[in-house]
C-alpha positions in Angstrom: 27.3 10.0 -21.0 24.0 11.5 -20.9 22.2 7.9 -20.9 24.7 7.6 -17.6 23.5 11.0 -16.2 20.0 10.1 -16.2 20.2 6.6 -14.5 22.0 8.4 -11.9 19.5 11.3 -11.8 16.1 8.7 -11.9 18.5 6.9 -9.1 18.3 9.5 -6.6 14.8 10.6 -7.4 13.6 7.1 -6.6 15.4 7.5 -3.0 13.8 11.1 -2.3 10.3 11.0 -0.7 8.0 14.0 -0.8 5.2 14.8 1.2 1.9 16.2 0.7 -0.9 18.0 2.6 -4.3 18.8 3.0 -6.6 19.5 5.5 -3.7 22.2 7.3 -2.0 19.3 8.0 -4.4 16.6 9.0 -3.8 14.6 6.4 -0.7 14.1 4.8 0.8 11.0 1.9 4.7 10.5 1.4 5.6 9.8 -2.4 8.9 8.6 -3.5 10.6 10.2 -6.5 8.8 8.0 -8.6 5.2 8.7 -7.3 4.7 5.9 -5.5 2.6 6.2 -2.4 5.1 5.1 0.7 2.2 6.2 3.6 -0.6 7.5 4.4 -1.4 9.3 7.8 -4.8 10.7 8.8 -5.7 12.9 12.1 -7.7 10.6 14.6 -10.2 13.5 14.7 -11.2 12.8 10.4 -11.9 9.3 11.2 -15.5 9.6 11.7 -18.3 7.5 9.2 -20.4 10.2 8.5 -17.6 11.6 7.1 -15.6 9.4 4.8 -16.2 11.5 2.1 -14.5 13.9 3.2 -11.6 12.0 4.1 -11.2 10.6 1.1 -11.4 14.1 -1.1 -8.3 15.1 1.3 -6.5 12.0 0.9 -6.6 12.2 -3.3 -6.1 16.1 -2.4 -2.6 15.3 -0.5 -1.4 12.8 -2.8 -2.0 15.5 -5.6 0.2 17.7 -3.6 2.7 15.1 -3.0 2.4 14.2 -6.9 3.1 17.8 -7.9 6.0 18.1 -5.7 7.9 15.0 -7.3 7.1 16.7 -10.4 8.6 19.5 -9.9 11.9 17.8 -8.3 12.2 15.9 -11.6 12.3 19.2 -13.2 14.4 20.7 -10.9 16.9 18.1 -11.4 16.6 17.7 -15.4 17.3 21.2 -15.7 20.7 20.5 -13.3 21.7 17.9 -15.4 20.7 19.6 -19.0 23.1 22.8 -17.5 19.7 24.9 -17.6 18.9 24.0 -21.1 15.0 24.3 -21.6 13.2 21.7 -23.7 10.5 22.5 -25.4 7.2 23.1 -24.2 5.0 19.9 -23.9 8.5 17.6 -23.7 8.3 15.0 -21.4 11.3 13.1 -20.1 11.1 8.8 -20.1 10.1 8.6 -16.4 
């Protein structure tokens, strides 16, 4: 039953996206549940040569954010399906 419960729960993880910023908005990456990037936008305004750089430091900045988000959903929805039972520090679930 609880093999069951987390097919179910990776399921719908997989069909959430998540979306991260930096830049106050001017750059922002979609995840899906599974941290896979879905898009990329970038404000018209960052797309200058001189400053790729800097773009790209938001870019790996946003999908951090995005990353950390689906993170925390999977945690969000272990602890649902576990009825608020804590594992152990340092656990990791398989996905």
């Amino acid at each position: 039953e609880m093999q069951t419960k987390m097919a179910e729960m990776q399921e719908r993880l997989a069909e959430q996206e998540v979306i991260g910023q930096s830049g106050a908005g001017m750059v922002t990456v979609t995840l899906n549940g599974k941290g896979e990037m879905r898009s990329v936008k970038v404000d018209p305004s960052l797309i200058i040569p001189a400053e790729a750089e800097v773009m790209e430091d938001l870019i790996t900045a946003a999908h951090n954010d995005a990353l950390s988000k689906v993170e925390a959903q999977k945690k969000e929805e272990s602890s649902k399906m576990m009825g608020g039972l804590q594992l152990p520090p340092g656990f990791k679930l398989p996905f």
